[in-house]
C-alpha angles and dihedrals in degrees: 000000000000138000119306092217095176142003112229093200102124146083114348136188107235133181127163121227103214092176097031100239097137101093090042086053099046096240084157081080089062156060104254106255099225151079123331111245140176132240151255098035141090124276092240086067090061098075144322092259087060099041085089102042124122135170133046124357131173133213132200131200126180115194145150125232145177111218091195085198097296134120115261129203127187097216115189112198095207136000114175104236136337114001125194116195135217130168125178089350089303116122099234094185143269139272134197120199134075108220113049144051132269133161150201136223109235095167093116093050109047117123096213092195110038134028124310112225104213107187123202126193121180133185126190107168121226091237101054091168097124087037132094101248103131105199097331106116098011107057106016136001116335112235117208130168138021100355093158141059118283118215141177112221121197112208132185117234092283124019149169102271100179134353120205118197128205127184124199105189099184090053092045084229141103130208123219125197109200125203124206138194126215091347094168091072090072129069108210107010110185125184127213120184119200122195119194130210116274084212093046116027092193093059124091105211100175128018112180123188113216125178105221112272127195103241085056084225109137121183123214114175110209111202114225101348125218099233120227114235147152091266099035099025090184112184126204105214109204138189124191123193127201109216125194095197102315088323100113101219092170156011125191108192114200139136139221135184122228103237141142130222122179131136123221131153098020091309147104117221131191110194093356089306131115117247120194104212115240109168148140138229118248132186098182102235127145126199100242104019098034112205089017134074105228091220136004092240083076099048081052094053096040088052097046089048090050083054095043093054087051103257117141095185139045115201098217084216113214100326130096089231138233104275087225097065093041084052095050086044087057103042097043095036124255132129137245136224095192113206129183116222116256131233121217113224126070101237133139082227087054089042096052095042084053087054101044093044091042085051080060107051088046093057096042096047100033101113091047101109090186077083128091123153123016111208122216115201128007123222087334088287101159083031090073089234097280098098087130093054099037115074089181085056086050100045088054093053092054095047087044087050084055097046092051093038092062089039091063114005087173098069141055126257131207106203092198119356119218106009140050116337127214105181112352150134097236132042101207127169127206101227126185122182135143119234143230081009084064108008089140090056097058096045086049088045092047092044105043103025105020092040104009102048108025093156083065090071089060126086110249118290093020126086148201111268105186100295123163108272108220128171094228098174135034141111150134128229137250121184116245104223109272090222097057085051088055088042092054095047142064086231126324122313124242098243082065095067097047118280113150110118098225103047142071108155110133090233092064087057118092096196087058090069091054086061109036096052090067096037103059085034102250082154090080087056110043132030096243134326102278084067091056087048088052094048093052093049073061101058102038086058086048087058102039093054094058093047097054091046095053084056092042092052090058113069091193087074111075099204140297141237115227120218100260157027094184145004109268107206102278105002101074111179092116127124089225127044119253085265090056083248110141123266118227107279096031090129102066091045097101075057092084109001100046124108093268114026131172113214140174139237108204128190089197132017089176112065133185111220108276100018120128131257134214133182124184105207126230122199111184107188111184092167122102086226120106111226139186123166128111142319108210121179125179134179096227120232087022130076096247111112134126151167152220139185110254122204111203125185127202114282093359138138109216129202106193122225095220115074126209101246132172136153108244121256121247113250132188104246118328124333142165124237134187116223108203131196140166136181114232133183131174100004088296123105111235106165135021132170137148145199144230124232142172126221128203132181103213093209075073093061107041099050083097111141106170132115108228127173115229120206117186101357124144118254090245098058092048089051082059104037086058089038080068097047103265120138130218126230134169086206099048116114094215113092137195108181125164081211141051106223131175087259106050082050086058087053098051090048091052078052106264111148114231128194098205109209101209094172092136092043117183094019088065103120091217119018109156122225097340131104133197139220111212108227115221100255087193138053106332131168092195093053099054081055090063141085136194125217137188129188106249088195096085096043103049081153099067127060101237117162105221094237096046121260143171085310090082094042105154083003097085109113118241079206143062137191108251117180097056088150083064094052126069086219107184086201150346111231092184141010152174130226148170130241115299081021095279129133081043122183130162131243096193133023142163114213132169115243104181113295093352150059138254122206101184118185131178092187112117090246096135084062105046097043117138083355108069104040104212080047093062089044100055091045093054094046087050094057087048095049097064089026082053087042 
């Protein structure tokens, strides 16, 4: 292991070779004639002019040193992508890889009484297609250069080079596989090997004497280990010391955890028991340092937060990540899902880098127990998406399984996450849907194709063989407030104004939100844009929150990891903001995603007075505790409240015989109402939630008294349109019409006034001048990118949240209204957007046409009419606004 003798993190010289005329020119002879820089850190952080560089780049370093007769090695942690070495004038050698460590001998060249000249060059080419680079470059900023700590390490002669620790907890024993450099130079090498208390540090607890042996294998029993885990993270501190005869030559200092991880019976289990997977993606990047946290302090606080919330995993998505993290995550308990970064390009040179980089990763973090399970590949990228039709592509994946099955047989390996397997441990899907917007289709996507069709998951002729199923990937977004980005920042950042390589949608552009809020008028509607942002942090933990509990309800899933943990410059569907500050609504999180949780399912969120209300109750224990105590529930400012005794046993998920009923209060014209319950036993609260619900007097809802002339309605909705006291008249003015014919269009131009009902959009057979947009019902990444929003200025008498809510279940239009530069629209009541307000569209809009006036909606209110009570509402104060105007 060595002596680190001197950091070499500090003040660099630093010049970039666009034309790569530097070697040719002989720059290694010489300090490097440009800025002063610090590393580690890559070269986008230097300045803006820098963020979009690529190409070669040179460092210089100039140091003193004292060899004391040892062998001394420069080691760089961590150098994006080619480096080429000099030191004292003298090539040293090249490297190739981005994420993991590699060093050089300089013994022969040190200089013991003036400066050392250590020269750097890096190249990290513009095209990184057949490179392991994972999202860096593509979707967000690109990283080159020194990006890792730089040290110099002092060895004797022979030393320790790697240890690699095995523990076998069934067997109380763990197995160390010892490497040593340059063992011949030495006549009697020994080995001892001391293991300290996890509970005392100081205290040795075991010393074992080995003579060397040839297969580098050493045995140590450990007598009733202590196991490493999320909730008792112990840790074994070692030491292992190289004798030649009783000369010490040298120590290698490391730790390890003894812990289990196997799957079996659609589970996952840690020590024998069984562990339901919470857990959060996470791409390592950080706002000003980019792959790299800037102190430790910060990875601490990041990793306390992620248990606070309740997540017990963090997928390390497509980036060998920072030691330090993976050593906080040890030694405070969290897991770790490990993932190599992919390459793009299907090439046997690309192949071969991934391997080789993957190989890597594995070694050198192999004795962290935080880790269990490494992924291979994610969503087929480097497979060029045509993994079911390729058998060549296939056959790769399985001998790439094997390879990393007998690299690491103690831990767990997805062979593709996300998309079709082919041989794996997990079966995870990548899963994006929006919620409440399309809260049935997910029930109906967990329970027939998750659940109901795992095979499905496989690629063709390969099936599911009991393999944990794990909802590795979902999300929705919520906007981080543009002001505290500007606040945060010397200016904006690159990334702000649309930088990622790969994309060019509107609604990944932040800038894009800056125009467009003005632009459809969502002025009118918020106060500024940060309210909107705020809103929409709202809404995505309103969602999230229904579509973990709809996992956690089915035992048969064995967890899920959200996308994500933060915010990453454009892309905002973290739990966290970029700067690790909390989002509206963090508090609540541990609710639904904490280790025991209580949860609902509700036939109807939007009540008419005097219906009645059930609630099915869910109680998830992950816990291997046993607990009885009360379930308690209240409708807060009414008198409705309850309560029942709940039995829970150790890793369950309950459905309680006893349902939450009430009859609904009588309000005075709509209202909104927040039913409460938590789970307590033994004096001690384990479990709270609430809901949201909607109640609405239907005498509201029935004091119509206009005459309104319907034209292609169903005979349903006319029943129920004159149920509420609505008449019909073929003279009236005042139209409600589910199309937009030639003649309606005469009539608005004579000056009639027509609420178009477009709920079917673009299968309406005439529908005048407007055009639709088909919204994805299904999974859709794009969609749980989207929000919809409505101006609750014009309805004061229903209770709409701004940014939509439980309020529009079974409302939410599966159209939107495209070609707004073609209408001269006077105003939009309500829209959808995506993301930074881009592929905008709008749900609800008033326009002149002649004389008259057209009220256009896209909301399912024909359908939920006098069934869905804020549909009936709405659809009443829409016929009074252009009857009012």
């Amino acid at each position: 292991m060595g002596e680190i003798i001197k950091n070499l993190n500090k003040e660099w010289n630093f010049k970039i070779d666009p034309t790569n005329i530097g070697e040719e020119q002989e720059w290694y002879l010489n300090e490097v004639d440009g800025i002063k820089v610090k590393i580690p850190a890559p070269w986008q952080t230097y300045n803006n002019e820098l963020n979009s560089y690529t190409g070669v780049a040179w460092y210089s370093n100039k140091f003193s040193i004292n060899s004391d007769q040892k062998r001394i090695f420069i080691k760089f942690n961590a150098v994006d992508y080619q480096t080429d070495v000099w030191f004292n004038s003298h090539y040293l050698g090249s490297h190739e890889g981005g994420y993991t460590p590699f060093s050089f001998e300089i013994t022969d060249y040190i200089k013991e009484s003036e400066d050392n000249l250590l020269v750097i060059k890096v190249f990290d080419p513009y095209n990184n297609d057949e490179i392991p680079r994972g999202k860096q470059g593509s979707w967000y900023t690109r990283v080159s250069g020194i990006w890792q700590e730089v040290e110099l390490i002092a060895y004797n002669k022979s030393f320790i080079k790697d240890i690699l620790i095995t523990p076998d907890v069934d067997n109380q024993k763990a197995d160390f596989k010892i490497e040593l450099e340059d063992l011949a130079k030495l006549a009697d090498p020994k080995l001892t090997i001391t293991i300290f208390s996890p509970e005392n540090k100081e205290e040795k607890i075991i010393e074992k004497h080995f003579a060397n042996n040839e297969d580098n294998h050493y045995q140590v029993n450990i007598n009733n280990p202590l196991l490493w885990s999320p909730e008792n993270p112990w840790i074994y501190n070692v030491e292992v010391t190289l004798k030649d005869g009783t000369e010490v030559i040298d120590t290698y200092s490391s730790y390890f955890g003894m812990r289990k991880v196997e799957s079996k019976d659609g589970k996952i289990y840690l020590n024998d028991e069984p562990v339901y997977i919470r857990g959060a993606l996470d791409q390592g990047f950080w706002p000003h340092t980019i792959y790299r946290a800037e102190t430790e302090e910060m990875i601490k606080d990041e990793i306390k937060k992620t248990k606070e919330m309740g997540f017990n995993l963090l997928r390390k998505h497509i980036k060998t990540e920072d030691p330090r993290y993976l050593y906080w995550a040890d030694h405070l308990g969290l897991l770790i899902w490990a993932e190599a970064p992919n390459y793009a390009k299907w090439t046997m040179q690309a192949r071969e880098r991934f391997k080789d980089e993957y190989t890597k990763m594995v070694t050198r973090d192999y004795n962290h127990p935080s880790i269990i399970i490494w992924s291979i590949y994610n969503e087929e990228w480097g497979l060029e998406w045509r993994l079911n039709q390729d058998k060549e592509k296939q056959d790769w994946v399985i001998d790439l399984y094997d390879y990393a099955k007998n690299l690491d047989k103690t831990r767990l390996i997805c062979d593709n996450s996300g998309w079709a397997h082919v041989k794996t441990d997990i079966s995870d899907l990548h899963r994006y849907f929006s919620s409440p917007d399309n809260y049935k289709e997910w029930e109906r996507d967990l329970d027939d194709y998750v659940i109901g069709d795992p095979d499905a998951n496989f690629v063709d002729g390969y099936s599911y063989n009991g393999e944990p199923l794990i909802i590795s990937e979902f999300g929705i977004w919520g906007l981080p407030e543009p002001a505290k980005i500007k606040a945060k920042y010397d200016g904006l950042p690159t990334w702000y104004k649309g930088s990622a390589k790969i994309f060019s949608d509107d609604f990944k552009i932040p800038t894009t939100a800056e125009k467009n809020f003005t632009k459809y008028g969502l002025d009118k509607i918020f106060s500024d844009i940060n309210e909107l942002a705020r809103q929409t942090q709202q809404r995505e933990f309103r969602g999230i929150k229904n579509i973990i509990e709809e996992m956690r309800k089915r035992s048969k899933i064995n967890g899920y990891v959200v996308t994500e943990l933060t915010d990453i410059e454009w892309e905002t569907n973290g739990f966290l903001d970029y700067f690790r500050e909390p989002k509206e609504g963090y508090e609540n999180i541990p609710d639904y995603n904490g280790e025991i949780i209580a949860m609902l399912d509700i036939e109807e969120r939007n009540l008419w007075s005097n219906q009645e209300f059930k609630g099915q109750v869910y109680l998830a224990n992950d816990s291997n505790q046993k607990l009885s105590g009360l379930l308690s529930w209240q409708v807060e400012e009414t008198e409705l409240k309850g309560e029942f005794k709940v039995e829970l046993q150790p890793y369950s998920v309950t459905k309680l015989t006893e349902e939450i009923t009430f009859i609904a209060p009588t309000v005075d014209k709509s209202k909104e109402l927040t039913l409460s319950y938590k789970f307590i036993s033994n004096g001690k609260l384990i479990a709270k939630n609430q809901e949201e619900l909607t109640i609405t007097n239907q005498l509201f809802v029935k004091k119509q008294n206009t005459t309104i002339k319907p034209v292609n309605l169903s005979k349903k909705l006319i029943a129920n349109l004159k149920m509420n006291g609505y008449q019909i008249s073929q003279d009236s003015q005042l139209i409600v019409s589910s199309e937009l014919n030639s003649d309606l269009l005469k009539e608005l131009k004579a000056g009639a006034k027509v609420l178009f009902l477009a709920e079917e959009g673009s299968k309406i057979e005439e529908k005048g001048f407007i055009n639709f947009t088909d919204l994805p019902d299904g999974e859709s990444w794009d969609r749980a990118a989207s929000f919809n929003y409505i101006n609750t200025n014009y309805f004061k008498e229903l209770p709409l949240n701004k940014v939509s809510g439980w309020e529009l279940a079974d409302l939410y239009p599966s159209y939107i209204i495209n070609n707004l530069v073609d209408i001269n629209y006077k105003e939009i009541l309500a829209g959808y957007f995506a993301g930074w307000i881009g592929n905008f569209g709008a749900t609800l809009l008033e326009t002149k046409v002649g004389k008259g006036s057209l009220l256009v909606t896209t909301f399912k209110l024909a359908k939920g009419y006098n069934k869905q009570p804020i549909a009936t509402a709405l659809l009443n104060q829409l016929v009074n606004y252009l009857n009012d105007n």
